[in-house]
N, C-alpha and C positions, 0 to 999 in steps of 0.2 A: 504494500500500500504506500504511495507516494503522500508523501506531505507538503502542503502548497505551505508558502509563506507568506503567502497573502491572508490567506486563510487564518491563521494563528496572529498574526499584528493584527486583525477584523475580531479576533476572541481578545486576545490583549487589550487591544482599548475598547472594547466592548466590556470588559471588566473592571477596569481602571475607572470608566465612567461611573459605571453604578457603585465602587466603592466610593468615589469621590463624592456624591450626590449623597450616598448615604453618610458620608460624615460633614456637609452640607447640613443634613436637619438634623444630626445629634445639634449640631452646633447651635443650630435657629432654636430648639428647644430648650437648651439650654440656658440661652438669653433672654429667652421669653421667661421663664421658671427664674433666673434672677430678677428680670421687670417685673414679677409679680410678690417679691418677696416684699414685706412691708421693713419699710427702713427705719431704724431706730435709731433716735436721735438722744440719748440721754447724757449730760456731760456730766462731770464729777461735781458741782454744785449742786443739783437734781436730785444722786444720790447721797452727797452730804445731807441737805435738807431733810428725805425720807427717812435715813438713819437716824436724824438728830428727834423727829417726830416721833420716832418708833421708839427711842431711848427716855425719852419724855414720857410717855403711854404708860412706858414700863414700871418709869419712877412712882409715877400715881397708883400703879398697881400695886407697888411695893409698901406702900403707905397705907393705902385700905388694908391689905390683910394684917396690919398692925394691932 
């Protein structure tokens, strides 16, 4: 059985194409799935304040059961 070389470079980038496409939409999917992530914006004053209110809460709590 002969083998054309035509033939094989036609399956070669016939292959090459659909892997490249298919790592095309990993890609778009994966960008979309970041755009859809919610961004969080909290700085360390933010969590300073929560801490400092949560330590407050506690102090009062610590006085009641007195």
């Amino acid at each position: 059985m002969e083998v054309k070389k035509s033939v094989i470079a036609a399956i070669a980038s016939a292959v090459n194409l659909y892997l490249t496409s298919e790592q095309e939409a990993l890609m778009a999917m994966q960008q979309m799935a970041r755009a859809e992530r919610p961004q969080t914006l909290t700085g360390l004053w933010a969590i300073a304040g929560r801490k400092q209110a949560m330590d407050i809460r506690w102090t009062w709590q610590m006085r009641i059961c007195r």
